[in-house]
N, C-alpha and C positions, 0 to 999 in steps of 0.2 A: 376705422380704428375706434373711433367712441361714437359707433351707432346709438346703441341703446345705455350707453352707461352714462353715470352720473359725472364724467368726465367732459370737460370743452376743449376743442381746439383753438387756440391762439395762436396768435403771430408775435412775435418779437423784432421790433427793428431795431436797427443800428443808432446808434447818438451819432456816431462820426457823423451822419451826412452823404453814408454811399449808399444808401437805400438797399441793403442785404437785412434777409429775414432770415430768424428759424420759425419752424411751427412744430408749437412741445403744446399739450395737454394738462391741464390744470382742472382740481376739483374746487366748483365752483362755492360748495358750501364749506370747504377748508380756509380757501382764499378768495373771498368773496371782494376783494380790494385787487388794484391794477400791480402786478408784477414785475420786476429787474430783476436783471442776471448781467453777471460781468462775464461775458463769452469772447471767442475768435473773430475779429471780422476780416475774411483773409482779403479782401479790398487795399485795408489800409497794410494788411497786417502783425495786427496788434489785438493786445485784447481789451475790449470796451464794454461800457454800458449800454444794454440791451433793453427795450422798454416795450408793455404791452403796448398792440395797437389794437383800434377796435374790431 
């Protein structure tokens, strides 16, 4: 998916504490700083803070 582009692959875990990831694509010279999303984590099922990991 971001072979050749200026795009990286990242992981987002979960704050809850269930260890559930997504992996979304970010451009590193847009957002060159670590990432949050308030998303699903259907674990707990609720929706939480989502935070880069490395």
């Amino acid at each position: 998916m971001a072979g050749n582009s200026k795009r990286n692959i990242i992981q987002l875990e979960s704050t809850a504490g269930t260890g559930y990831r997504y992996t979304v694509t970010k451009s590193r010279k847009l957002h060159p700083e670590r990432i949050e999303f308030k998303k699903y984590d259907p674990v707990v099922r609720k929706h939480v803070v989502f935070k880069e990991t490395k």
